[in-house]
C-alpha positions as CSV (number, residue, x, y, z in Angstrom):
1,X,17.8,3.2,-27.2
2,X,16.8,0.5,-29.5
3,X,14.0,2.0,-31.9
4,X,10.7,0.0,-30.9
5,X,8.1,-1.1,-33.9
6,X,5.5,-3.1,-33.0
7,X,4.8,-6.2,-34.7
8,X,1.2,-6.9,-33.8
9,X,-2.2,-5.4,-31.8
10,X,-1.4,-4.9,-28.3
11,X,2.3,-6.3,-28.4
12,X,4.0,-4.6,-25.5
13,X,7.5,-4.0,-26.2
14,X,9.9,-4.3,-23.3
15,X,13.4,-3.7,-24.6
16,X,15.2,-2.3,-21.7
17,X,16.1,1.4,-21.4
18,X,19.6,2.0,-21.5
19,X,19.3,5.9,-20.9
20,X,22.6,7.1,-19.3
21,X,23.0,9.4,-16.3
22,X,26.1,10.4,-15.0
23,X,25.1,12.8,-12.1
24,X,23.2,9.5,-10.6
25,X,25.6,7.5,-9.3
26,X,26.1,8.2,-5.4
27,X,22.4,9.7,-5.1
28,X,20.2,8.0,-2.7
29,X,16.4,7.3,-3.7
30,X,13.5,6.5,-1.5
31,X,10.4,4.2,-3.2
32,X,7.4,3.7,-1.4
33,X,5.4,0.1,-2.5
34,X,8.8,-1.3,-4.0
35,X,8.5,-5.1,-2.7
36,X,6.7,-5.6,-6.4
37,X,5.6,-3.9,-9.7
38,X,6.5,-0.5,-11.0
39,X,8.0,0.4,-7.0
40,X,10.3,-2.8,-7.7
41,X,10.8,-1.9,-11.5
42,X,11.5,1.7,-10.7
43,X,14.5,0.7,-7.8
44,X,16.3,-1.6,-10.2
45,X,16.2,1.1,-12.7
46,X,18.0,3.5,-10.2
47,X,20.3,0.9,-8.3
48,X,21.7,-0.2,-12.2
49,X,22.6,3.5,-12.3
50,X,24.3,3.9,-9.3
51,X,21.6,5.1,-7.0
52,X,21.2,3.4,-3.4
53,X,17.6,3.1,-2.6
54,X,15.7,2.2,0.3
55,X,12.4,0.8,-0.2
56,X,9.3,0.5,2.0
57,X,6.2,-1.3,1.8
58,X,3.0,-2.9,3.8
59,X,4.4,-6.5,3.3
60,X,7.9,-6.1,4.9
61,X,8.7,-9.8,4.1
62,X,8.4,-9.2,0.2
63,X,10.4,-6.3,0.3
64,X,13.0,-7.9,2.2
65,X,13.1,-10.7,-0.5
66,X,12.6,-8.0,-3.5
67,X,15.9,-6.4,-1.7
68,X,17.7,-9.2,-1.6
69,X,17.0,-10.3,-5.4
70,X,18.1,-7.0,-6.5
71,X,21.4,-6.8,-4.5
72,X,21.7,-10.4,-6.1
73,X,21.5,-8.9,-9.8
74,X,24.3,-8.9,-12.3
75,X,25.3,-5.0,-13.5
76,X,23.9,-4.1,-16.9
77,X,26.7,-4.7,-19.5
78,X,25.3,-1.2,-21.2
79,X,25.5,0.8,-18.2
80,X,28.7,2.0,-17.3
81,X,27.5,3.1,-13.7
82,X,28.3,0.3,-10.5
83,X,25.5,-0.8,-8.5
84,X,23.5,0.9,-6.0
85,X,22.7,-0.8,-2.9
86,X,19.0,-1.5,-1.4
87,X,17.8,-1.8,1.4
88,X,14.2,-2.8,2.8
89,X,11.9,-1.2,5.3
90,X,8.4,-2.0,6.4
91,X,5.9,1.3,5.3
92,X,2.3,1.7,6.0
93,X,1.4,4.8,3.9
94,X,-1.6,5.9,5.9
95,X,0.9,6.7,8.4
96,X,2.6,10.0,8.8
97,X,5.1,8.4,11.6
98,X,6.1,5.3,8.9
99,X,7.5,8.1,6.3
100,X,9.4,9.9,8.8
101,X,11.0,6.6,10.1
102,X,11.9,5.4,6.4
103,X,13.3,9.1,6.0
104,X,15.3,8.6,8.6
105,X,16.3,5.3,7.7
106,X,17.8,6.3,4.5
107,X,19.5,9.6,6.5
108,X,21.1,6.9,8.8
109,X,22.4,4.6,6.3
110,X,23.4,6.5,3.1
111,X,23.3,10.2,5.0
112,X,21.4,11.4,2.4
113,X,18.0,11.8,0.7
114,X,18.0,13.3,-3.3
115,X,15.1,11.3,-5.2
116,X,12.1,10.7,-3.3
117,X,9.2,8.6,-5.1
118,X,5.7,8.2,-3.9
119,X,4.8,5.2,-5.6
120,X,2.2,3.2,-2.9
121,X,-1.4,2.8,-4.4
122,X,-4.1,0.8,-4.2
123,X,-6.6,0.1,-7.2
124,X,-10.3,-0.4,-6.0
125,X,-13.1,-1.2,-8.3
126,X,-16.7,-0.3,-7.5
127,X,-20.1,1.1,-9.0
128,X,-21.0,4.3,-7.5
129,X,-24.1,3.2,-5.7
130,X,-21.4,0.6,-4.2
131,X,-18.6,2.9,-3.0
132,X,-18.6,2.2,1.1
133,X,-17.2,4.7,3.3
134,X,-14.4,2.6,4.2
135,X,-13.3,2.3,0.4
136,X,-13.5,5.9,-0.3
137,X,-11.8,6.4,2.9
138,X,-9.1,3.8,2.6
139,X,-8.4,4.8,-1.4
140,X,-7.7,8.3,-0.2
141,X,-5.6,7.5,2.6
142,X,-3.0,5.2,0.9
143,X,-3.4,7.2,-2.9
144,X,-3.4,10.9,-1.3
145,X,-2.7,10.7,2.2
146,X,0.4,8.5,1.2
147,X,1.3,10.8,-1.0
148,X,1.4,13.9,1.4
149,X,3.2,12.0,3.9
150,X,6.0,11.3,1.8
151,X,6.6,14.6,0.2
152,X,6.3,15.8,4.4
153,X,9.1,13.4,5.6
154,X,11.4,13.9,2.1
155,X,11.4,17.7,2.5
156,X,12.3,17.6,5.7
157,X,15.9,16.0,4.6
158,X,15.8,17.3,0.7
159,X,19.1,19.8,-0.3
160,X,18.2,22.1,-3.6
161,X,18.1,20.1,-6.9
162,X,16.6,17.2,-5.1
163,X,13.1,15.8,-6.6
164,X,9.9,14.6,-5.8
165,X,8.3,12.3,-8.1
166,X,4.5,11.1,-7.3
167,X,2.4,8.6,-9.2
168,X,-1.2,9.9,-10.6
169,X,-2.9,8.1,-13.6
170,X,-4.2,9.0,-16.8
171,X,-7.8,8.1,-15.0
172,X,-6.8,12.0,-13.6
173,X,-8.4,13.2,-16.3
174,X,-10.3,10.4,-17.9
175,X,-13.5,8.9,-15.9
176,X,-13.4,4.7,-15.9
177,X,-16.7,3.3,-15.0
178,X,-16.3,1.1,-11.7
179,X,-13.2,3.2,-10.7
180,X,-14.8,6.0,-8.9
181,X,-12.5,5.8,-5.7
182,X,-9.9,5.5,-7.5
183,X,-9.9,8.3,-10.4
184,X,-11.0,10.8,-8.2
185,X,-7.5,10.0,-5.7
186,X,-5.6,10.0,-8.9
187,X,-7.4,13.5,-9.8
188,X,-6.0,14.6,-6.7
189,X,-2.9,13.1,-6.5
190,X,-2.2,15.2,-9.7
191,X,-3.3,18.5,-8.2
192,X,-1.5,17.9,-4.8
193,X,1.4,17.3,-6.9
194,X,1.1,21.2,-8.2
195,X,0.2,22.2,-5.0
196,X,4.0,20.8,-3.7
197,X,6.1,22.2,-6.7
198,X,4.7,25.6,-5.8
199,X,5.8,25.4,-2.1
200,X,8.8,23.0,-2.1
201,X,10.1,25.3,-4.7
202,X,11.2,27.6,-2.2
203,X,13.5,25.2,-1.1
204,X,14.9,24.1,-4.5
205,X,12.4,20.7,-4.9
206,X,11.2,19.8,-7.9
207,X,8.1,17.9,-7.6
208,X,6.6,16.5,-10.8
209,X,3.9,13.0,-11.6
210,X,3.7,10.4,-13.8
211,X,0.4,9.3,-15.2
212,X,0.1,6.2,-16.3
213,X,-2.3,4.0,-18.8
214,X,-2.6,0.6,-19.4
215,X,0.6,-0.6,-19.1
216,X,1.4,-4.2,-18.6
217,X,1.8,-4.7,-15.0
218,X,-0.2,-7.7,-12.5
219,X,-2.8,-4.3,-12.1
220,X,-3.9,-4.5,-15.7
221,X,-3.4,-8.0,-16.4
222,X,-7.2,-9.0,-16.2
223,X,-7.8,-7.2,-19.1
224,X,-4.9,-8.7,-21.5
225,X,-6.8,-11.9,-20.6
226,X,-10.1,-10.6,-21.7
227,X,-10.2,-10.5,-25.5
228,X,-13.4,-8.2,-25.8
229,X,-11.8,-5.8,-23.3
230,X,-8.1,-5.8,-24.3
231,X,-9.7,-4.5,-28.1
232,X,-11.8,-2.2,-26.5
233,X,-9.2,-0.5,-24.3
234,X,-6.4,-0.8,-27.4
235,X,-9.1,1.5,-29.8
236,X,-8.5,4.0,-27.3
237,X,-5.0,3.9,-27.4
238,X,-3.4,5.7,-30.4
239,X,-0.7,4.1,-30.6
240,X,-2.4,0.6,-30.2
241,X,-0.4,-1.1,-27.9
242,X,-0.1,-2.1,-24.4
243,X,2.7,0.0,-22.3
244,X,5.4,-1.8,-20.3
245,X,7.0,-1.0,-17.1
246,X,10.6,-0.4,-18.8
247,X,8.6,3.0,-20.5
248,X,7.6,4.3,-17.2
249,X,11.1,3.8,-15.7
250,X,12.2,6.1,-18.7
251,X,10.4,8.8,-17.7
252,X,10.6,8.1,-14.1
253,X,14.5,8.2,-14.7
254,X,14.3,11.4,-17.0
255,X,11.9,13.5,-14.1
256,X,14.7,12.2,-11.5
257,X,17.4,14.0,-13.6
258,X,19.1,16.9,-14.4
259,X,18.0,17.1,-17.8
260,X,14.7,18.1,-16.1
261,X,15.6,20.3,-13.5
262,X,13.6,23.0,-15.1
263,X,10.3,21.0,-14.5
264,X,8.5,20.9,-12.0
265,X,4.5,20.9,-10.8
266,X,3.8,18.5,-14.6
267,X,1.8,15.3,-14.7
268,X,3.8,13.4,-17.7
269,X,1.6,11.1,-19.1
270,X,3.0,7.6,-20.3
271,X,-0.4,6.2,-22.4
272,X,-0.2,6.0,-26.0
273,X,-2.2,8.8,-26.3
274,X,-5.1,7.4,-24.7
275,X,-6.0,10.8,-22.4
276,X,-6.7,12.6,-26.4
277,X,-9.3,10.0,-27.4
């Protein structure tokens, strides 16, 4: 990989990573909230390494068109891997029904399931006094309910060495004012995700989380347009930069593998260091 040195304050750097994998061609990978953003990011990651995906989300009309653009896309010249294929399915979440359907989708098409990822969230801000039931109750269903679901339905079809990869947040462990709902799903995304290493293990599943910070997605873009905020957030950041999506689908790609298939129940974090400060 191309060694990455910042130029400037809060310059994200999104050289691509060009990581190779050779046990990942022919796998199959489901991604939950993959019609945009890091579920979108993450399946062209995986389909430029071989891996057929089938992606769900809410808006089954952008993840039809999200399939489509990425079955349109050139092969990376520095991956030696062909092309996985994608193909799109309409998910709610919140529904334990949806992730045994999209299961069984990817059974019936590629007759297999080896990477599952739970990657469907929603990002609520409210004071505390302002948290209404049906937040609280909707940010647990699609952040923690989702997540349960998922790991249900991909067990059910998983073989030993398969894996399980969930998405917490470095707000897990570090409070954000306004975000209430939301850090305390991301808490327990984190230990649900210890909870399923321990019990899928009997069946050879490694289940492991990634934790994100600010990285530069259309979730944190409101603060790169705030000045005040975006030097705020970066003197919490040791290494003083925004992250990009191409750093998360490193690790994302790295949990998937077999150069991790000794880890399982860990929350990675992917923040600059921003949990320490």
């Amino acid at each position: 990989m191309t060694d990455l040195v910042p130029t400037g304050p809060g310059r994200v750097l999104h050289q691509p990573v060009t990581a190779l994998y050779p046990e990942f061609p022919g796998k199959v990978a489901v991604i939950t909230g993959a019609a945009r953003g890091m579920g979108a990011r993450f399946a062209a990651g995986l389909l430029a390494r071989g891996v057929d995906v089938v992606g769900g989300d809410l808006d089954g009309d952008a993840m039809t068109a999200t399939a489509a653009e990425l079955n349109d896309q050139a092969p990376v010249e520095a991956l030696e891997a062909k092309p996985g294929r994608i193909i799109a399915a309409q998910l709610d979440v919140t529904k334990a029904e949806d992730h045994v359907a999209l299961a069984q989708r990817a059974i019936d098409e590629f007759g297999r399931i080896d990477f599952w990822v739970n990657n469907a969230g929603i990002f609520p801000f409210a004071e505390i006094a302002d948290i209404t039931p049906e937040q609280i109750r909707a940010t647990l269903a699609v952040n923690v309910e989702g997540v349960l679901f998922g790991a249900q339905a991909a067990a059910a079809h998983m073989h030993p060495g398969s894996a399980i990869v969930n998405m917490s947040s470095v707000s897990a462990v570090r409070v954000r004012r306004g975000r209430g709902a939301y850090c305390s799903s991301k808490a327990a995304v984190a230990h649900l995700t210890e909870s399923l290493a321990v019990e899928l293990g009997d069946q050879g599943i490694r289940v492991n989380a990634i934790a994100p910070g600010y990285i530069d997605t259309e979730m944190t873009r409101w603060i790169q347009d705030d000045a005040p905020a975006l030097a705020k957030a970066l003197d919490a950041v040791p290494l003083h930069r925004i992250g990009s999506p191409e750093e998360v689908v490193g690790v994302l790609l790295f949990l998937l593998s077999d150069s991790a298939r000794y880890v399982t129940g860990h929350s990675l974090a992917v923040d600059g260091g921003s949990r320490h400060v």
